[in-house]
Backbone as JSON, one array per atom type, in Angstrom:
{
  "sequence": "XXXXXXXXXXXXXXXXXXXXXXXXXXXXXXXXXXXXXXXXXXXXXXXXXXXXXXXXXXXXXXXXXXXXXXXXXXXXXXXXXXXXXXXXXXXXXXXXXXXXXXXXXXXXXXXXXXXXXXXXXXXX",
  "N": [[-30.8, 44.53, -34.46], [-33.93, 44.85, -36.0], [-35.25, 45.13, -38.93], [-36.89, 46.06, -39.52], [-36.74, 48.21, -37.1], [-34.57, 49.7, -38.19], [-35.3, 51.21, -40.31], [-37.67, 52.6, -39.2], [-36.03, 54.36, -37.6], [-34.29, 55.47, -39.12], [-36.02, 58.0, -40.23], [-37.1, 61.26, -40.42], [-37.23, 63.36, -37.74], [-40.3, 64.9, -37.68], [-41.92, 66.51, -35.37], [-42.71, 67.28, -32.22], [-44.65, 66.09, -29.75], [-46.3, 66.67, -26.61], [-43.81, 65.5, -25.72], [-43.41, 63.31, -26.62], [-41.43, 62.47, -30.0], [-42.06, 62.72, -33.26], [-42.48, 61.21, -36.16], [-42.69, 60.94, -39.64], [-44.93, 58.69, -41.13], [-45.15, 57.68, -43.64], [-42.96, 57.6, -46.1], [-42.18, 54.35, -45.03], [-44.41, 52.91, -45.87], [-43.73, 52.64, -48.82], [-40.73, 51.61, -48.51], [-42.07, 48.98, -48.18], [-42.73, 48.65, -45.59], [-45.9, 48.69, -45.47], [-47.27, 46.23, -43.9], [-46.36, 46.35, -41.17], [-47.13, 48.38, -40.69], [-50.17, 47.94, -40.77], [-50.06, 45.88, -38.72], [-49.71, 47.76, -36.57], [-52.74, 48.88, -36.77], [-54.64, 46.73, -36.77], [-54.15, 45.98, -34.26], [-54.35, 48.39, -32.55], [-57.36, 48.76, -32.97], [-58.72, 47.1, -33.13], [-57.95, 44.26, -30.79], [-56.61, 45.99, -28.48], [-58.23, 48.12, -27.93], [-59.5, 48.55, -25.78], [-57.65, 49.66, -23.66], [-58.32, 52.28, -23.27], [-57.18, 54.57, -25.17], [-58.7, 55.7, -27.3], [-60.92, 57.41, -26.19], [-58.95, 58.66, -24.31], [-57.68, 60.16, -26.65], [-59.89, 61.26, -27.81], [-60.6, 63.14, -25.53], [-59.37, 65.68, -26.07], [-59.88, 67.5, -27.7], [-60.43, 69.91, -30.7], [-57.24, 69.65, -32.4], [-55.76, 71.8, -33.76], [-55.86, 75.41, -32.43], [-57.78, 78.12, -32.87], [-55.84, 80.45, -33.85], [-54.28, 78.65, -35.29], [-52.08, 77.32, -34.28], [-50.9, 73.93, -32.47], [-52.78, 72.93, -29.98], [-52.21, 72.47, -26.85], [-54.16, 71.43, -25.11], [-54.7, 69.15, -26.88], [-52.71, 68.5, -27.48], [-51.5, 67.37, -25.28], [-53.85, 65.35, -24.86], [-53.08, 63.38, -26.83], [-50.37, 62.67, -26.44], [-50.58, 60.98, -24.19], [-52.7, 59.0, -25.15], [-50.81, 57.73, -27.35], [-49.28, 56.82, -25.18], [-50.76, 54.92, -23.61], [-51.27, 53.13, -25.19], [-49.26, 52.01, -25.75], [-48.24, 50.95, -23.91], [-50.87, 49.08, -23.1], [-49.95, 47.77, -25.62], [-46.85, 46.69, -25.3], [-47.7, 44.8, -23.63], [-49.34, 43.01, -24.6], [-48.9, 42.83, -27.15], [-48.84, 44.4, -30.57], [-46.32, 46.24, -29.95], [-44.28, 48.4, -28.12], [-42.9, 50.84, -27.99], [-44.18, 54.22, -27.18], [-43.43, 56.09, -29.0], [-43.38, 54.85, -31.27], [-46.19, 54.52, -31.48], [-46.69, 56.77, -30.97], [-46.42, 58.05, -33.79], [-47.98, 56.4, -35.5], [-50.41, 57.35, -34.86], [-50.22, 59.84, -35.87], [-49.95, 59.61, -38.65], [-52.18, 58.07, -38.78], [-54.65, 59.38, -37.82], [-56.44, 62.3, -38.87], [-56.08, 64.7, -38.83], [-53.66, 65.36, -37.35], [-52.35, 63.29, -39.23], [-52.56, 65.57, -41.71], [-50.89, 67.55, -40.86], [-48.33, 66.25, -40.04], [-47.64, 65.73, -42.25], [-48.08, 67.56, -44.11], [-45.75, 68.96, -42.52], [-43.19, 67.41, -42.82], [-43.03, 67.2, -46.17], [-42.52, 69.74, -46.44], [-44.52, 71.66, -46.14], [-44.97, 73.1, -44.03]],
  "CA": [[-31.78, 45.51, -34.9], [-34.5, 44.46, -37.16], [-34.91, 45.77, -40.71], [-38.45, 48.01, -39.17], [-36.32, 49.34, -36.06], [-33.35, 50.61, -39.11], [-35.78, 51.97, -41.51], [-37.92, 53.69, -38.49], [-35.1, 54.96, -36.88], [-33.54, 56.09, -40.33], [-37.16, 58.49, -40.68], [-36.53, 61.94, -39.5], [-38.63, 63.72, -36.64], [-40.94, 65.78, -37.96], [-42.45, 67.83, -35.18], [-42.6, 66.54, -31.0], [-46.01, 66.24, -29.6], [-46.27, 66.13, -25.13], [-42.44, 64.89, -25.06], [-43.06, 62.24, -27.9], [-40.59, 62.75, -30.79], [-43.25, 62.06, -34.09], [-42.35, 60.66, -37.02], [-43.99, 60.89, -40.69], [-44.43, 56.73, -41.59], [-45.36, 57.37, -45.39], [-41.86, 56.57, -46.48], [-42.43, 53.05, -44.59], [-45.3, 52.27, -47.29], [-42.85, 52.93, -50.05], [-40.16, 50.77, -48.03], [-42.66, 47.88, -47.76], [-43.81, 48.08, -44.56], [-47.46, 48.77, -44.45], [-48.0, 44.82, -43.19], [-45.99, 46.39, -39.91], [-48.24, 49.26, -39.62], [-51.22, 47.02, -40.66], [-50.36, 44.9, -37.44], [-50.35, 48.33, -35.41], [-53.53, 49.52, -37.06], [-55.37, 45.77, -36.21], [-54.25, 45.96, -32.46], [-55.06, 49.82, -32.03], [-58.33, 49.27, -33.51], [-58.9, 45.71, -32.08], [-57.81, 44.07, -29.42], [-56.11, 47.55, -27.4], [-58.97, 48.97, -28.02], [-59.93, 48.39, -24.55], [-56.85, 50.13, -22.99], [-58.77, 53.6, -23.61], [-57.01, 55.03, -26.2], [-59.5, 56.73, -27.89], [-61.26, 58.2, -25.44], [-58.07, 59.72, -24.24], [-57.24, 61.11, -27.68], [-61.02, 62.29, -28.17], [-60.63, 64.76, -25.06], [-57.96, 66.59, -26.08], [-60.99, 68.22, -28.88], [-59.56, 69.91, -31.51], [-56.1, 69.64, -32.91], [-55.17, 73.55, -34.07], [-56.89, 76.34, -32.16], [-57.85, 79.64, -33.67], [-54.48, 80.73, -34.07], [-53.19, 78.03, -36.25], [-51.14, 76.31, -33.65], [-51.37, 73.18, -31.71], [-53.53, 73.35, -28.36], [-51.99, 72.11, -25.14], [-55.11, 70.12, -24.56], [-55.23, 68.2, -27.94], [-51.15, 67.47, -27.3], [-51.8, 65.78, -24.1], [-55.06, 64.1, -25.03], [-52.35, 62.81, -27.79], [-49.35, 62.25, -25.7], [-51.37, 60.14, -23.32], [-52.98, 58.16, -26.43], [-49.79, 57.4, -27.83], [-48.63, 56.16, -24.12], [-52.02, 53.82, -23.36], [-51.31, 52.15, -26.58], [-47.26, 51.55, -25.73], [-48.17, 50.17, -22.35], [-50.98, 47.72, -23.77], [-49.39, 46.95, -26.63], [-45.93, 46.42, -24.8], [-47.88, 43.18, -22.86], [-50.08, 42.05, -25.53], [-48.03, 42.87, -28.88], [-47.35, 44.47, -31.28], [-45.32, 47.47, -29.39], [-44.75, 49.02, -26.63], [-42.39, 52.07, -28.13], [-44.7, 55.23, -27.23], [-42.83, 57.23, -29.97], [-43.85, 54.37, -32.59], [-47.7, 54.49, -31.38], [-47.47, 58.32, -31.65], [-46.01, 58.18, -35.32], [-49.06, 55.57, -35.9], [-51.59, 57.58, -34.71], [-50.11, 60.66, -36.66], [-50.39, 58.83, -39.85], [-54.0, 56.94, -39.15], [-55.73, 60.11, -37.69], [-56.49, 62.83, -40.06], [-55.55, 65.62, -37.88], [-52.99, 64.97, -36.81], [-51.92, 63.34, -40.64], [-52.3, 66.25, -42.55], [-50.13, 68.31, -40.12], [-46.9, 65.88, -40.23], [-47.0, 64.99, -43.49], [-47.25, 68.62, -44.51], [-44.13, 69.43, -42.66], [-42.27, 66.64, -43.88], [-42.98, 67.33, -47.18], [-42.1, 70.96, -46.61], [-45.49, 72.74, -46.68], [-46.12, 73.46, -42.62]],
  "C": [[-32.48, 44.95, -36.14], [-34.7, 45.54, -38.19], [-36.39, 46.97, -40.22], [-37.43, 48.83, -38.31], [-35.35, 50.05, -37.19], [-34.51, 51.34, -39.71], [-36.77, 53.28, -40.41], [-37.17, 54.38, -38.02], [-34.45, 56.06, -37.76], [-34.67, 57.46, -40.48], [-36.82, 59.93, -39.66], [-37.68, 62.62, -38.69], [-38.84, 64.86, -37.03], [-41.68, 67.39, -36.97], [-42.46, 66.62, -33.39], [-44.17, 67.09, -30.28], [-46.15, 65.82, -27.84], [-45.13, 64.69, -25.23], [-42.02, 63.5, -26.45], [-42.42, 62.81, -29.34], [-41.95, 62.2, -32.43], [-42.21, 62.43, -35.44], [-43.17, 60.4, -38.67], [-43.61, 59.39, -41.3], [-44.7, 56.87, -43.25], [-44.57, 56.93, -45.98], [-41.37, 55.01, -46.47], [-42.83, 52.42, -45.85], [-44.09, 52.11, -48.26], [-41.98, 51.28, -50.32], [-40.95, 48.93, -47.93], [-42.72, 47.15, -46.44], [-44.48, 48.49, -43.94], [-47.7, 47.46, -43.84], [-47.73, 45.3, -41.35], [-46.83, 47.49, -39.36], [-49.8, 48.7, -39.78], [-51.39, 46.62, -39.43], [-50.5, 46.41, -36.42], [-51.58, 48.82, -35.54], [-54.48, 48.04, -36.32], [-55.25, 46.17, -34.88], [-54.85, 46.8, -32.03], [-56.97, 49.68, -32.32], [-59.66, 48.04, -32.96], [-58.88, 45.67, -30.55], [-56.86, 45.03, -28.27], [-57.08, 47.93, -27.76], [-59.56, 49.37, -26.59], [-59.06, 49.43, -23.43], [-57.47, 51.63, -22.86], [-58.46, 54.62, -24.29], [-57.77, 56.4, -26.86], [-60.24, 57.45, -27.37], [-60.45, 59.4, -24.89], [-57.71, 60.65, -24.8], [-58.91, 61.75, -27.65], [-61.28, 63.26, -26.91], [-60.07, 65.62, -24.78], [-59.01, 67.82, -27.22], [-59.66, 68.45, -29.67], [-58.23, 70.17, -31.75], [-55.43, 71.48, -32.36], [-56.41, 74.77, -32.98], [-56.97, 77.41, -32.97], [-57.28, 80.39, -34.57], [-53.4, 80.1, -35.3], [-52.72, 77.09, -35.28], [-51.82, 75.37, -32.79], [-51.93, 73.45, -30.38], [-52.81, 72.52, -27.8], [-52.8, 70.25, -24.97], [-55.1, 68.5, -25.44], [-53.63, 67.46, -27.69], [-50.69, 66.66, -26.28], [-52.67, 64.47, -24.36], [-53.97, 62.89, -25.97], [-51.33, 61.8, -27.35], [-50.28, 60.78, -25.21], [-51.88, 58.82, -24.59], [-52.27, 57.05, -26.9], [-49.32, 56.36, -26.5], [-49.49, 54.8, -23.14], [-51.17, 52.8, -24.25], [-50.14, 51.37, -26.78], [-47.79, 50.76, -24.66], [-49.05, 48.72, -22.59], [-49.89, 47.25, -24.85], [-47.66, 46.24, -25.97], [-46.55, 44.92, -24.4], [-48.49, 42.37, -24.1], [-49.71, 42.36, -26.92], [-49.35, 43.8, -29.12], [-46.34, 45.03, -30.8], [-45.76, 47.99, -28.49], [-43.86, 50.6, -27.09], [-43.8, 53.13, -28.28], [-44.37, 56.22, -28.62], [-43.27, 56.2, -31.5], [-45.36, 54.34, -32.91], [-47.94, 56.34, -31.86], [-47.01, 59.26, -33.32], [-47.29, 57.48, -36.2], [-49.96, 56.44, -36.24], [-51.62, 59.58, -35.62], [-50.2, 60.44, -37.69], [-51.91, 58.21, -39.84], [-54.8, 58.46, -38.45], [-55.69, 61.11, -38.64], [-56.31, 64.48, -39.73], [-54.09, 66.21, -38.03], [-51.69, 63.98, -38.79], [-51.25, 64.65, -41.49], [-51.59, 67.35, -41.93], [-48.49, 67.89, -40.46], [-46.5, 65.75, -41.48], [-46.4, 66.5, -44.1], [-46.06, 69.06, -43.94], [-43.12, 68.49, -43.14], [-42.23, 66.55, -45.35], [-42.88, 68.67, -47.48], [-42.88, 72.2, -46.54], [-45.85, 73.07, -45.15], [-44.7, 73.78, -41.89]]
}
């Protein structure tokens, strides 16, 4: 087990999003390793960009509905997102763990951010 799979693994699950277990990575930074979410932020943003990704996540619309709570639609568009991005990235690096793409993309979108972090930091 490398020193990312202990320290991700060690990170506790914040909230589960279409079956994926999600993860708040801010503690990572701390730990010293943004270079490892650097390399998933290049690929996602790069070369997977192609896998469709973002399209997937952009038709889930918005996040929260009305209500406050997560929509259905936005936690598939998500799920799915998260599971493009495992499947490229699985052949063409960096990762193929689904549950580490949908900890990524909870940390790099802003949505979807300010949701996990607040419950891991106690406020959601």
């Amino acid at each position: 087990m490398t020193r990312i799979d202990r320290a991700f693994a060690a990170l506790p699950i914040i909230d589960t999003f279409d079956g994926l277990r999600v993860r708040w990575l801010g503690p990572l930074v701390d730990q010293g390793h943004d270079a490892w979410m650097g390399e998933l932020a290049e690929a996602a943003w790069g070369y997977l960009e192609l896998c469709g990704w973002q399209a997937a996540y952009g038709e889930g619309g918005p996040m929260l509905g009305p209500d406050g709570a997560v929509r259905p639609t936005w936690e598939g568009a998500f799920g799915q997102a998260a599971r493009l991005l495992a499947e490229e990235g699985g052949r063409a690096g960096p990762e193929g763990d689904p549950e580490r793409w949908a900890a990524w993309l909870a940390f790099e979108l802003s949505d979807p951010h300010r949701w996990i972090r607040g419950k891991a930091e106690g406020g959601g």
